[in-house]
N, CA, C and O of each residue as an XYZ file, in Angstrom:
900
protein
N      73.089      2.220    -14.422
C      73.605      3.366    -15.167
C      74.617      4.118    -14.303
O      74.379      4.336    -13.115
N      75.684      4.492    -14.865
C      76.825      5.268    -14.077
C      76.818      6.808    -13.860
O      76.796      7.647    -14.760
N      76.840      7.044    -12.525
C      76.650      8.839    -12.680
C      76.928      9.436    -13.649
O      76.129     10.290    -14.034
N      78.199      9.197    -14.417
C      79.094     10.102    -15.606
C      78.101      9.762    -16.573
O      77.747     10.805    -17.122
N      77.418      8.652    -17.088
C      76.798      8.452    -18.287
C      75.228      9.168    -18.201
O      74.564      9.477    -19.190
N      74.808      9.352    -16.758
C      73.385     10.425    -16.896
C      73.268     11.799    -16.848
O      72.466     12.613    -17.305
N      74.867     11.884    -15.781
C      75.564     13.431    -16.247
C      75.398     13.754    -17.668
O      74.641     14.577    -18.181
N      76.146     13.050    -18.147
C      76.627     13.541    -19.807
C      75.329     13.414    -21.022
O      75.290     14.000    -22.103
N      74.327     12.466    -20.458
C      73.173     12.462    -20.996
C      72.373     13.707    -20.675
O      71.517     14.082    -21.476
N      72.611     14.411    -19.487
C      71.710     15.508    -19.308
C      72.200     16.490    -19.516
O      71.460     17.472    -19.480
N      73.850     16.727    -19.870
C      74.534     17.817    -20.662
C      73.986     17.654    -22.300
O      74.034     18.645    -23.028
N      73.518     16.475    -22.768
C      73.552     16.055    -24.322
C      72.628     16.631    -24.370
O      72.571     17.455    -25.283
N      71.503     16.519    -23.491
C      70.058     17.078    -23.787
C      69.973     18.719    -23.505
O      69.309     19.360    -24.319
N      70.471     19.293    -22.632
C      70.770     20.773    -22.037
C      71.578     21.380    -23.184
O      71.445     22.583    -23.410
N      72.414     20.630    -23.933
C      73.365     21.632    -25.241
C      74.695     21.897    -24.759
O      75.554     22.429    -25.461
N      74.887     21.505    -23.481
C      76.568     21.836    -23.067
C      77.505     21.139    -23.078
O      78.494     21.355    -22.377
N      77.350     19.832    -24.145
C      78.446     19.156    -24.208
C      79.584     19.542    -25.450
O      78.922     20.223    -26.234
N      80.724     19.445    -25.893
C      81.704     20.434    -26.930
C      81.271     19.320    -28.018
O      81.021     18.173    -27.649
N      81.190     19.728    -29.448
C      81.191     18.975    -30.466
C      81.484     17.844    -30.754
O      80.765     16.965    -31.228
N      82.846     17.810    -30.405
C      83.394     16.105    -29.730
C      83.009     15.652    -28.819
O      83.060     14.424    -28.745
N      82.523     16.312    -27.859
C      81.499     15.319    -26.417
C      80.551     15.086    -27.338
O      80.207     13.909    -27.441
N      79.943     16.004    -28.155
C      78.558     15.337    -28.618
C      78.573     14.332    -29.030
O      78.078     13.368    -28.447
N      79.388     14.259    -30.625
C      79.686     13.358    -31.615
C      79.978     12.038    -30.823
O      79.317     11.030    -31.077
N      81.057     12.028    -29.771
C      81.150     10.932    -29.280
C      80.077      9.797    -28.330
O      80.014      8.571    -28.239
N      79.308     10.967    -27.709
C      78.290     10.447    -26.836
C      76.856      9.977    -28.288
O      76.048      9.185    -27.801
N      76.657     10.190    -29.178
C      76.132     10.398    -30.198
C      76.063      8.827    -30.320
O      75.108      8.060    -30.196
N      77.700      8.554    -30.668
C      77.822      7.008    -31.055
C      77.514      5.862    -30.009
O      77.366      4.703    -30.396
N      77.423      6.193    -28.739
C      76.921      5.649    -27.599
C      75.645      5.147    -27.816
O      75.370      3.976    -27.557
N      74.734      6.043    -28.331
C      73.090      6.468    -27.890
C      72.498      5.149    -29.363
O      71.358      4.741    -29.583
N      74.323      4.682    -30.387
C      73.441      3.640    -31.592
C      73.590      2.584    -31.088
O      73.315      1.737    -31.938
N      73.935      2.034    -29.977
C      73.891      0.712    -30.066
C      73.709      0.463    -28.061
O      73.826     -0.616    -27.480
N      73.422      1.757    -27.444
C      73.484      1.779    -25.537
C      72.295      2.330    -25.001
O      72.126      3.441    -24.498
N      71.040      0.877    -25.277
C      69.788      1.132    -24.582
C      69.777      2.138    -23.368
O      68.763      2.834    -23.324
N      70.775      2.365    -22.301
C      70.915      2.539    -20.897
C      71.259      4.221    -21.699
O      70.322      4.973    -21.433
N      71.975      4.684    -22.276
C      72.248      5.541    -22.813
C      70.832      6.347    -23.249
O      70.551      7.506    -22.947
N      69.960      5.337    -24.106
C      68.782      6.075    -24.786
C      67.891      6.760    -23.783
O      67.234      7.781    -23.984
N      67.969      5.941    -22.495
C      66.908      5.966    -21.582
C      66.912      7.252    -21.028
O      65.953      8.011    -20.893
N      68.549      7.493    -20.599
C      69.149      8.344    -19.547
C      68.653      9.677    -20.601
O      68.135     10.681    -20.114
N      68.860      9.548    -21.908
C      68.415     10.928    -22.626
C      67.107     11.164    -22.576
O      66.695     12.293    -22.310
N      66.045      9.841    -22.895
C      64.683     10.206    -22.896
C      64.437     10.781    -21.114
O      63.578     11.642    -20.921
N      65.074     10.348    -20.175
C      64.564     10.894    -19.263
C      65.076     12.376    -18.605
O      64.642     12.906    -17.582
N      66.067     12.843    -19.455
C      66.340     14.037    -19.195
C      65.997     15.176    -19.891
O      66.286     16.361    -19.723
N      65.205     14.489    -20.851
C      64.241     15.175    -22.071
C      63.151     15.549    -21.377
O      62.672     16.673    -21.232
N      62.701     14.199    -20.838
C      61.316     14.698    -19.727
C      61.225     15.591    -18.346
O      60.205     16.013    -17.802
N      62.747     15.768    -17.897
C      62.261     16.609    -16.927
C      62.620     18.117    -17.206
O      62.181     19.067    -16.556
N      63.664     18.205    -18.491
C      63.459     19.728    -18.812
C      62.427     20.348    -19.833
O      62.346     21.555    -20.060
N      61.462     19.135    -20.562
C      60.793     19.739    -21.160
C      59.806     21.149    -20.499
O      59.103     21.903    -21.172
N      59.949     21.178    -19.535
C      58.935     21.914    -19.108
C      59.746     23.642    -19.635
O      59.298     24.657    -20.169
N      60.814     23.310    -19.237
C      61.615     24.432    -19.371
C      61.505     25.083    -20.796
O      61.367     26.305    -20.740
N      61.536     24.520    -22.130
C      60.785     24.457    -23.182
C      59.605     24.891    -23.630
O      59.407     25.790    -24.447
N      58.766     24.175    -23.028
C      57.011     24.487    -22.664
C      56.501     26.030    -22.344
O      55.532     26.652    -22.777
N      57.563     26.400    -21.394
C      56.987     27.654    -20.953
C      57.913     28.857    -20.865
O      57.356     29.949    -20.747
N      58.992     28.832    -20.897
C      60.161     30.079    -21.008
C      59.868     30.680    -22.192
O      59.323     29.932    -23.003
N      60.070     31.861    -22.563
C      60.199     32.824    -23.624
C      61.705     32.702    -23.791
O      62.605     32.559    -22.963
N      61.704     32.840    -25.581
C      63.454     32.779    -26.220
C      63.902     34.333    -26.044
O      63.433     35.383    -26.481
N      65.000     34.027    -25.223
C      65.493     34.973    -24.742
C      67.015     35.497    -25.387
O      67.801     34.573    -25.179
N      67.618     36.471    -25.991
C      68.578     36.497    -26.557
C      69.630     36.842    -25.797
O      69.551     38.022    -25.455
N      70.821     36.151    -25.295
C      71.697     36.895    -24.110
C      72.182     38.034    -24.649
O      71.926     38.255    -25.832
N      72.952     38.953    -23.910
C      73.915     39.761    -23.816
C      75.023     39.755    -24.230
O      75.509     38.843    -23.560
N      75.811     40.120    -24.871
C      77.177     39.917    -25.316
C      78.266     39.759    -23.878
O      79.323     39.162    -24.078
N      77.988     40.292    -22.472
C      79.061     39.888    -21.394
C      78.334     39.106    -20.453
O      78.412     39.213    -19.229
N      77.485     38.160    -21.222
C      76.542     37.314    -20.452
C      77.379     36.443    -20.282
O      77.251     36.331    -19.063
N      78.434     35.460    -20.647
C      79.004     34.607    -20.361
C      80.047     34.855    -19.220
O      80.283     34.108    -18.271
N      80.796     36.429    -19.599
C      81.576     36.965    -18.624
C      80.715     36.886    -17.185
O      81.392     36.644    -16.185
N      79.797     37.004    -17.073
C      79.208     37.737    -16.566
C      78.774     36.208    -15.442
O      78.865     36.340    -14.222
N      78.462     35.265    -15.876
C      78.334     33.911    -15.727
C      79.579     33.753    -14.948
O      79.690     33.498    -13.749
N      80.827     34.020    -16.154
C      82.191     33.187    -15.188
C      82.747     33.394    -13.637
O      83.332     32.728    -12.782
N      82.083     35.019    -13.840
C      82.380     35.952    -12.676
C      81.988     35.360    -11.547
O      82.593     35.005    -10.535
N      80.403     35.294    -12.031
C      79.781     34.808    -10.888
C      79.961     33.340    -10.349
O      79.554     33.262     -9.190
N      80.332     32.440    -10.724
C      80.844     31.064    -10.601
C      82.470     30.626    -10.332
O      83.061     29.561    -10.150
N      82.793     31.847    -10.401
C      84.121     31.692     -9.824
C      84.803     30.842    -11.074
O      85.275     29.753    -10.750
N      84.875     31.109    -12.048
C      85.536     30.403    -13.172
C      86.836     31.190    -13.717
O      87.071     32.396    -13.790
N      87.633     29.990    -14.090
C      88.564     30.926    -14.312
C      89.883     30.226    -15.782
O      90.313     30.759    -16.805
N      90.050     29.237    -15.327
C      90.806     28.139    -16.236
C      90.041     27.613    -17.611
O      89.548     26.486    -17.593
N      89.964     28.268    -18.562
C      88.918     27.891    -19.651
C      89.562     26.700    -19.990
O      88.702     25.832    -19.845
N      90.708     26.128    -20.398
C      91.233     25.053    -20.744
C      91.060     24.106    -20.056
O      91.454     23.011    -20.457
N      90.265     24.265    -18.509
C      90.602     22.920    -17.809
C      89.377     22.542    -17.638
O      88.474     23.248    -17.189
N      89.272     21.109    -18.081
C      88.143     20.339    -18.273
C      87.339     19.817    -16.871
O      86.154     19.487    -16.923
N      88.037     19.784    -15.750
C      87.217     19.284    -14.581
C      86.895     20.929    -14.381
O      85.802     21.031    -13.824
N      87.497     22.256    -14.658
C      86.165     23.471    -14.458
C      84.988     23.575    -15.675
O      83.846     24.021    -15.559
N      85.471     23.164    -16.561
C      84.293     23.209    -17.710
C      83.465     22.010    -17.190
O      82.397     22.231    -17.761
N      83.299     20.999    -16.546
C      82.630     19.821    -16.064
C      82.047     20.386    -15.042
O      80.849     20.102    -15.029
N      82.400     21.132    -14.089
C      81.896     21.825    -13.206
C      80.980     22.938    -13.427
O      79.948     23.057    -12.766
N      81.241     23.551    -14.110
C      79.987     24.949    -14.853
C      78.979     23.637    -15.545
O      78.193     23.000    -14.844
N      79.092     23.489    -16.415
C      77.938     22.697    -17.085
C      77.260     21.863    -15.747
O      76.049     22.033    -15.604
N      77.794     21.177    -14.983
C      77.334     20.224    -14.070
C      76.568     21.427    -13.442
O      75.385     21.256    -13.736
N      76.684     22.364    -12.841
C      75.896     23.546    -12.387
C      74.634     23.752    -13.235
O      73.487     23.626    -12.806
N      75.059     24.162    -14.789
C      74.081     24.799    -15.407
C      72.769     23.092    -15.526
O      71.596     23.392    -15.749
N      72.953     22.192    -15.437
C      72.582     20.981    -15.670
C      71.779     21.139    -14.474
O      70.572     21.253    -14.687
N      72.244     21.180    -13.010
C      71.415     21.455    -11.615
C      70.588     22.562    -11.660
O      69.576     22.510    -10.961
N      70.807     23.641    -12.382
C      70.175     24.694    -12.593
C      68.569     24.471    -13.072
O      67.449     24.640    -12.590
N      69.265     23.908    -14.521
C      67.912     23.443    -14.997
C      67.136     22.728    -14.311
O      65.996     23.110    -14.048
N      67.674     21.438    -13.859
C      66.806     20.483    -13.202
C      66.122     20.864    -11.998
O      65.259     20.125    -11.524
N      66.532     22.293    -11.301
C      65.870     23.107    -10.025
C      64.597     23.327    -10.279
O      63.898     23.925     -9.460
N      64.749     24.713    -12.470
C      63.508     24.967    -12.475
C      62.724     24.074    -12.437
O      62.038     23.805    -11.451
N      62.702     23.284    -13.861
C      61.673     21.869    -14.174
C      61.009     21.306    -12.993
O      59.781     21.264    -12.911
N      61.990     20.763    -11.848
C      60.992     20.758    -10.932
C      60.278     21.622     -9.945
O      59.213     21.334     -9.399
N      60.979     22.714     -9.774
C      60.320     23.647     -9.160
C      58.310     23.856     -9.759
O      57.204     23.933     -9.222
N      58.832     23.863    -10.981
C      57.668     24.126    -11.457
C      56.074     22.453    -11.271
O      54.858     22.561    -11.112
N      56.728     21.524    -11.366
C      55.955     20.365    -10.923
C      55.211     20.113    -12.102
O      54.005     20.129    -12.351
N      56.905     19.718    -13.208
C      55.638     19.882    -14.293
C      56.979     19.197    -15.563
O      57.538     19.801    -16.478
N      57.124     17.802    -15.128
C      58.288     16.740    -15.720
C      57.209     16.411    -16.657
O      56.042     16.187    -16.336
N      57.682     16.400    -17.813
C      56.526     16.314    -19.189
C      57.534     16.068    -19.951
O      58.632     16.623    -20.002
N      56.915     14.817    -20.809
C      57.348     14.504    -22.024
C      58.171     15.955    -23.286
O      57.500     16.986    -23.330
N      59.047     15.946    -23.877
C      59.702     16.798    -24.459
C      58.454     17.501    -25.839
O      57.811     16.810    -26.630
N      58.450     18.730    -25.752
C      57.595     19.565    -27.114
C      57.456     20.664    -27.295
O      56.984     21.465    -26.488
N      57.906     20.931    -28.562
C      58.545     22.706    -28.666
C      57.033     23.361    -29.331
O      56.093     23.064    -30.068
N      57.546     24.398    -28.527
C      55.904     25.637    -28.754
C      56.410     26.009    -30.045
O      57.538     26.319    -30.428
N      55.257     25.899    -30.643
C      54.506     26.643    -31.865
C      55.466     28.117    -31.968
O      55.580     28.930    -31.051
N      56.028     28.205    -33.160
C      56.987     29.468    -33.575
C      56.083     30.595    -33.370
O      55.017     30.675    -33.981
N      56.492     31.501    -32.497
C      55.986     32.810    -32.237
C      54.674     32.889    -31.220
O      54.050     33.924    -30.987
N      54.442     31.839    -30.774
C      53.576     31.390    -29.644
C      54.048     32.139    -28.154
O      55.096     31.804    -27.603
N      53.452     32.830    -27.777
C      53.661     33.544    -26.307
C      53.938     32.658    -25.174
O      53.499     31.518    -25.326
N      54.404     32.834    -24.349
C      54.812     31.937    -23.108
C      53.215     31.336    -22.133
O      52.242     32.068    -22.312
N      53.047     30.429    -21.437
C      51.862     30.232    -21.211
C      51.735     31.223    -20.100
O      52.699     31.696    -19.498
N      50.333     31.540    -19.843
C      50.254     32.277    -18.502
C      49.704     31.171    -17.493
O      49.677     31.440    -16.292
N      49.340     30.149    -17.875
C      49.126     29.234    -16.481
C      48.750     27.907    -16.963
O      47.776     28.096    -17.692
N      48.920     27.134    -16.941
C      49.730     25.316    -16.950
C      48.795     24.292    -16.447
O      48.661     24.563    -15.253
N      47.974     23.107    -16.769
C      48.060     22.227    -16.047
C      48.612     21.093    -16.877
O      48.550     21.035    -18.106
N      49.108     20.280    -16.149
C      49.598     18.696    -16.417
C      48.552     17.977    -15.957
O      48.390     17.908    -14.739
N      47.658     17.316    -16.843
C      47.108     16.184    -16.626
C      47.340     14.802    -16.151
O      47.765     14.114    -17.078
N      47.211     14.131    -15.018
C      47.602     13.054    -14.919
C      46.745     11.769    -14.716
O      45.514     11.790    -14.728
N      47.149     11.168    -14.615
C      45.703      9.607    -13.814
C      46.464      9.693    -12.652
O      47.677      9.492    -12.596
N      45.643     10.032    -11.609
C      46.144      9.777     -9.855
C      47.243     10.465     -9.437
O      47.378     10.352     -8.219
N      48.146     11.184     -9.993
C      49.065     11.943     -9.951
C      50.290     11.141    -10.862
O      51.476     11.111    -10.536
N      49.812     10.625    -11.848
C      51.281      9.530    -11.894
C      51.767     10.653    -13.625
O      51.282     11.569    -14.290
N      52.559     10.076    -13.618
C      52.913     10.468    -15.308
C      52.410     11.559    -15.952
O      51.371     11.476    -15.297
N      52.182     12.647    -16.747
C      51.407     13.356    -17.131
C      51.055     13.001    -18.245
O      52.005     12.739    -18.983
N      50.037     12.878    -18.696
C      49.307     12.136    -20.006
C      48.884     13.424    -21.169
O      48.828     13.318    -22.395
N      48.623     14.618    -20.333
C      48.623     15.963    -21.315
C      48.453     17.175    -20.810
O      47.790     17.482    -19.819
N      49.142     17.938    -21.603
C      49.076     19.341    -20.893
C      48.212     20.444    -21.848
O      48.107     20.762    -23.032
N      47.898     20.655    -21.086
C      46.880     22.295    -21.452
C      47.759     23.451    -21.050
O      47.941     23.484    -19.833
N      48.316     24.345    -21.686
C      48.175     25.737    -21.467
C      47.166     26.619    -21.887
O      46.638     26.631    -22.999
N      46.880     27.504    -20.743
C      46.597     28.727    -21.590
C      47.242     30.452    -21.847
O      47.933     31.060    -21.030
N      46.870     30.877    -22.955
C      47.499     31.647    -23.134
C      46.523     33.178    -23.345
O      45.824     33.447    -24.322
N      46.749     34.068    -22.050
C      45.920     35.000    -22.311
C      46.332     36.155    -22.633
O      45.840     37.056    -21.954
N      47.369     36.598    -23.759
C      46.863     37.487    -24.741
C      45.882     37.203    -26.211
O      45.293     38.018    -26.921
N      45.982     35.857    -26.305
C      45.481     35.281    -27.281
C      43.882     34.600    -27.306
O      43.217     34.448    -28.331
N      43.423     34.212    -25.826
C      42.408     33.861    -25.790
C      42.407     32.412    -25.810
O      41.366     31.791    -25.596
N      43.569     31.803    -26.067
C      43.392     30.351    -26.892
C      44.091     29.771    -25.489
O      44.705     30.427    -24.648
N      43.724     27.924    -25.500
C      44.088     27.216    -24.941
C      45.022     26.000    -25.643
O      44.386     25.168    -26.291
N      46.528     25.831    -25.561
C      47.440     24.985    -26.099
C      47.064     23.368    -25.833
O      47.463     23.050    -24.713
N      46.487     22.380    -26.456
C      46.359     21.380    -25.590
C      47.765     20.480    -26.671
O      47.816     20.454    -27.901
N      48.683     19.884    -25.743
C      49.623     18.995    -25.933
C      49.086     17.637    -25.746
O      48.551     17.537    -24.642
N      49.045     16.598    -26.419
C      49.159     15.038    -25.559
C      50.384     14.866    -25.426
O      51.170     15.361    -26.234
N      50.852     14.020    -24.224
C      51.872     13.574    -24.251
C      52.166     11.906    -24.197
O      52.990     11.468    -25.000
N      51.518     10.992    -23.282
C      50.771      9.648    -23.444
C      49.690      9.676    -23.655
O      49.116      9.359    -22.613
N      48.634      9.981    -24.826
C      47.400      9.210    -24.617
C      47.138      8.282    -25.285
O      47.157      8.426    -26.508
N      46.783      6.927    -24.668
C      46.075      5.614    -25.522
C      45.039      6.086    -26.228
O      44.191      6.949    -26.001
N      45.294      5.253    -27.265
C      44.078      5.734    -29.169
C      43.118      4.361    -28.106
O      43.706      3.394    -27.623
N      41.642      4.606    -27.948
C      40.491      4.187    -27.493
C      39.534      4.486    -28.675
O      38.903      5.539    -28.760
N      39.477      3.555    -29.512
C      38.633      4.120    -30.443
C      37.177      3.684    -30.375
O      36.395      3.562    -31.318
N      36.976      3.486    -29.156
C      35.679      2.550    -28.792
C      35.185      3.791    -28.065
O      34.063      3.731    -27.563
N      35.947      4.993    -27.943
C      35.225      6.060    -27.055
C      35.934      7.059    -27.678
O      36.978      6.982    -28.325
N      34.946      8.422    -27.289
C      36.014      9.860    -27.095
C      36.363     10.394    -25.743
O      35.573     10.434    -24.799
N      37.377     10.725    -25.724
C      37.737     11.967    -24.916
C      37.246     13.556    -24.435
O      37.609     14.379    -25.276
N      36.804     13.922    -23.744
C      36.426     15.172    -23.577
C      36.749     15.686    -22.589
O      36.473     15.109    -21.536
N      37.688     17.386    -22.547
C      38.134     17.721    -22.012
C      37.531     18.962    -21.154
O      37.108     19.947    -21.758
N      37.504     18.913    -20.053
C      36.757     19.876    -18.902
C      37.143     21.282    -18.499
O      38.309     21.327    -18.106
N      36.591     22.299    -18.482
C      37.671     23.359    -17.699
C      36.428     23.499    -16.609
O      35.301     23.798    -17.004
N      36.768     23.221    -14.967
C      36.300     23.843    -13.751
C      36.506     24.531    -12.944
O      37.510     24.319    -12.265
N      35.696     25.614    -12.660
C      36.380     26.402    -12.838
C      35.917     26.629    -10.729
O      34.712     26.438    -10.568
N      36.314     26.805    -10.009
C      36.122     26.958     -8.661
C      34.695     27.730     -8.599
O      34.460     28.730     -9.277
N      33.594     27.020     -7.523
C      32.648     27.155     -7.568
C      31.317     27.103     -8.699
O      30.156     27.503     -8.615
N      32.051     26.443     -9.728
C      30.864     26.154    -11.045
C      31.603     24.826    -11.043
O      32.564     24.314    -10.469
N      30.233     24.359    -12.421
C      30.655     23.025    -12.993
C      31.367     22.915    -13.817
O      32.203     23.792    -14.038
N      31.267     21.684    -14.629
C      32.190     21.656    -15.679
C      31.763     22.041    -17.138
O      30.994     21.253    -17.688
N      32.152     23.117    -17.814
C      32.148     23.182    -18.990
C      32.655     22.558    -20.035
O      33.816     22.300    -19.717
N      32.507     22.275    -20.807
C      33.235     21.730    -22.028
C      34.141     22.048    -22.573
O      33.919     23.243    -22.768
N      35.678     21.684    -23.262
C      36.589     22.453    -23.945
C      36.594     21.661    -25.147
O      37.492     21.891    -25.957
N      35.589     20.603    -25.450
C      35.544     19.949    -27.044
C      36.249     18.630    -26.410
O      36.397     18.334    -25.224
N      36.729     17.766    -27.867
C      37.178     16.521    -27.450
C      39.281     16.465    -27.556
O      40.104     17.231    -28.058
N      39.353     15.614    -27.064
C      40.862     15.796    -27.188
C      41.491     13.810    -27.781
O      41.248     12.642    -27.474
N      42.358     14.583    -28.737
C      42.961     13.037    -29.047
C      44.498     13.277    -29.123
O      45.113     14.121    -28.471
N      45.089     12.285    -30.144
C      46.750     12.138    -29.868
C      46.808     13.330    -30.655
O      47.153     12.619    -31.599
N      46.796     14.302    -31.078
C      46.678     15.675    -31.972
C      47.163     16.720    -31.104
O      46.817     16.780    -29.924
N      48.011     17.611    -31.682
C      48.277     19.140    -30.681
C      47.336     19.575    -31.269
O      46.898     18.969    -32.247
N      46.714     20.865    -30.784
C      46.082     21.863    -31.140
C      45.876     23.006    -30.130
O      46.183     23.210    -28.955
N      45.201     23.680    -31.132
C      44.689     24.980    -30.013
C      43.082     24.994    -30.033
O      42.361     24.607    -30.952
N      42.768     25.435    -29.024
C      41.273     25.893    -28.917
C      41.181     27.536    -27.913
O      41.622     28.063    -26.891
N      40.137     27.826    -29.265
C      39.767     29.134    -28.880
C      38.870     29.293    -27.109
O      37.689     28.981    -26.958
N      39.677     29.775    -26.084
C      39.107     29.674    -25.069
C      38.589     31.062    -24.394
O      38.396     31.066    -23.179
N      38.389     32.089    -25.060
C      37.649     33.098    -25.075
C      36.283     33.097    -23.871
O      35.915     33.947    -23.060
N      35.879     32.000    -24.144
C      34.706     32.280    -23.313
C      34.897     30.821    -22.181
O      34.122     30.235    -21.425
N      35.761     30.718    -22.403
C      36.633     29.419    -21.447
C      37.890     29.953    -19.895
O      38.660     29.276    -19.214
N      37.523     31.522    -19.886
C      38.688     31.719    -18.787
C      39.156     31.080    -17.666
O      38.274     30.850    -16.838
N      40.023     30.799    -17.437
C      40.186     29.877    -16.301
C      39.796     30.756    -14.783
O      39.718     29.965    -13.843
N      39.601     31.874    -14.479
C      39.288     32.250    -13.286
C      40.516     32.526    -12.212
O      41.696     32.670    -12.534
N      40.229     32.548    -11.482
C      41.259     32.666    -10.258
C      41.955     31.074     -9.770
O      43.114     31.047     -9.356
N      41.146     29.822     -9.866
C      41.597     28.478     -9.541
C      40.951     27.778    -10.740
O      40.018     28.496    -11.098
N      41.011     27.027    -11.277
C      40.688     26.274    -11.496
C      41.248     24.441    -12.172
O      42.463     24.281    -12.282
N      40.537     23.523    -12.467
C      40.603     22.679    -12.689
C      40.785     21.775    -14.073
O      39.836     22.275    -14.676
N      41.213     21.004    -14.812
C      41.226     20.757    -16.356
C      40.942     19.346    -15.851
O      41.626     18.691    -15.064
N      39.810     19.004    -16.449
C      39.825     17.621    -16.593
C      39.692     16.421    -17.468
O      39.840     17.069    -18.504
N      39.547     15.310    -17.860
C      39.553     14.400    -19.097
C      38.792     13.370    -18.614
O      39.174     12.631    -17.706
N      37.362     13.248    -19.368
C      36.034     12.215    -19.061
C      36.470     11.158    -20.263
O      36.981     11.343    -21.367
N      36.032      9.938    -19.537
C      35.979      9.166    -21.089
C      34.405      9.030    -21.467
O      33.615      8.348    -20.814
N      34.088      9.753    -22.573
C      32.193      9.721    -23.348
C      32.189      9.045    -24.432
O      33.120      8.764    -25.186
N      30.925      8.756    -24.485
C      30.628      7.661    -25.921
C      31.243      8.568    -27.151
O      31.088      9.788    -27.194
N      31.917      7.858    -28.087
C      31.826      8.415    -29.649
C      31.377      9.650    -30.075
O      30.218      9.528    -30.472
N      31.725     10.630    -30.156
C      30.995     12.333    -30.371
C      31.070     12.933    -29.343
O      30.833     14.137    -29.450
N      31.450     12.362    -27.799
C      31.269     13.666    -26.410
C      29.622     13.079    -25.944
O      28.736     12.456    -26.528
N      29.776     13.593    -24.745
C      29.051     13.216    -23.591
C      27.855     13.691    -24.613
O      28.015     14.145    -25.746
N      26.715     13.485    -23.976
C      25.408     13.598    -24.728
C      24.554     14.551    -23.643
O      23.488     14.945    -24.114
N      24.760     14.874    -22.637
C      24.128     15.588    -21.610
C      24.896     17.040    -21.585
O      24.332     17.841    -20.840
N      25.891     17.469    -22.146
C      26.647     18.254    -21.778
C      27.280     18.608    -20.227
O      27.273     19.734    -19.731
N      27.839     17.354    -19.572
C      28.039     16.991    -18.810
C      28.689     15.814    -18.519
O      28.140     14.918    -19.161
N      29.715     15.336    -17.771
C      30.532     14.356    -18.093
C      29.963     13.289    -17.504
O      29.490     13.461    -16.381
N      29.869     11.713    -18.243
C      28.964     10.874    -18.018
C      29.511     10.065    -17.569
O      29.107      9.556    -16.523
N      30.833      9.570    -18.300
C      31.837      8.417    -17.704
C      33.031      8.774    -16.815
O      32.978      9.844    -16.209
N      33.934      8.111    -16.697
C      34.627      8.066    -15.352
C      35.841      9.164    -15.771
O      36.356      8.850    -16.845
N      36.378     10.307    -15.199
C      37.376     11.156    -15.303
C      38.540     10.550    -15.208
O      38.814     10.126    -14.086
N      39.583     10.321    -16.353
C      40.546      9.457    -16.073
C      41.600     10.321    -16.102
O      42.671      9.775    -16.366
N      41.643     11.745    -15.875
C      42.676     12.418    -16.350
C      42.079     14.076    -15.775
O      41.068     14.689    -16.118
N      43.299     14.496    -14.668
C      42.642     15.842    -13.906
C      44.069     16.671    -13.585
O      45.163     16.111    -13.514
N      43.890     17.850    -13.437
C      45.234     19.068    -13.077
C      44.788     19.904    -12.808
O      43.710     20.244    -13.298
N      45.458     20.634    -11.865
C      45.262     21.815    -11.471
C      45.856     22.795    -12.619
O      46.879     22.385    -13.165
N      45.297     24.136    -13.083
C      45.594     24.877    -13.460
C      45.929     26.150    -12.842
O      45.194     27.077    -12.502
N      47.657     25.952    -12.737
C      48.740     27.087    -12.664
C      49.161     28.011    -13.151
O      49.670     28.015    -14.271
N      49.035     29.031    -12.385
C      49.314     30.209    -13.352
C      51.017     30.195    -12.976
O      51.571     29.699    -11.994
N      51.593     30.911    -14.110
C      53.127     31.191    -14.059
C      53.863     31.756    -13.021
O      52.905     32.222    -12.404
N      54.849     32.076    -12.346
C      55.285     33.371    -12.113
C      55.380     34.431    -13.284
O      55.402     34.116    -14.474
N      55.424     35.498    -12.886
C      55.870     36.583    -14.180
C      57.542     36.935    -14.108
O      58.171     36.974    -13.051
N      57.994     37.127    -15.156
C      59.234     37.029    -14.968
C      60.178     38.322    -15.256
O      59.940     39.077    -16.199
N      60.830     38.437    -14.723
C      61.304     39.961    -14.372
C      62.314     40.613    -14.842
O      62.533     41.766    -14.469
């Protein structure tokens, strides 16, 4: 894949390419596997940015305000418009990973509050297979899948541990978004999210019986200022 074609794939996905960059890169993405890829994977590392920012409405000299600061100046000239976007493109890709939290692409629930603290589920640290937020003005916990294999020979059941206790139960989890009421589920000062695989219905001990194939730390946000 050519720098310019994952550039322009991660402007396609970020929104800063001009109508005609789109349209044109558009016709790329029907028939240029290498093309599809470069988008699905720039989908995955800003989803996070998605996941957890609040919609924010700019300012009317927010752009001024942008050019100033970037030293912009030539609106007509396309290697400075390649240059701001190529910025705002690094920008993004700072937070997403800053945050440690490259996840499959999925837009929050309309009017849904920003999370106050995050885990990404993974097997061994690899891929994230699902994310939990929670959200505490609401009480509730967001659970996303993002890969999970349909096992219909078992259920899923999902853990909250919480530092210095065991594991409680948060119900079962499948390929489904939802929310669960986590009211009496607080996450504490540290804690842990985890994913047991249990017979058909959830563990039978109230306690996880089979092997944890799926664990995260739960992060709380920065607050944002």
């Amino acid at each position: 894949m050519t720098d310019d074609m994952d550039m322009t794939a991660a402007e396609y996905v970020l929104g800063t390419l001009d109508p005609e960059e789109r349209r044109a890169f558009e016709h790329v993405l029907v028939d240029d596997p290498r093309a599809v890829a470069a988008v699905a994977i720039w989908r995955q590392r800003f989803a996070v940015l998605d996941a957890t920012a609040a919609e924010v409405t700019p300012s009317v000299d927010l752009w001024h305000r942008i050019e100033a600061a970037a030293g912009l100046r030539a609106a007509n000239d396309n290697r400075v418009a390649r240059g701001w976007r190529s910025l705002a493109v690094a920008a993004a890709l700072i937070a997403a990973v800053s945050s440690s939290l490259a996840v499959v692409g999925w837009r929050r629930p309309a009017g849904a509050a920003p999370m106050d603290a995050v885990a990404a589920l993974t097997p061994e640290g690899t891929t994230p297979a699902l994310l939990v937020g929670w959200h505490g003005d609401s009480g509730r916990y967001e659970i996303r899948p993002l890969a999970l294999p349909i096992d219909a020979a078992h259920s899923r059941q999902l853990w909250l541990i919480v530092e210095g206790g065991g594991p409680r139960s948060m119900g079962l989890v499948d390929t489904s978004a939802r929310w669960i009421d986590g009211s009496a589920l607080q996450p504490g000062q540290a804690a842990t999210i985890a994913v047991s695989i249990e017979p058909i219905g959830g563990s039978p001990t109230g306690a996880p019986t089979g092997p944890v194939v799926l664990s995260g730390k739960l992060t709380r946000m920065p607050s944002t200022i």
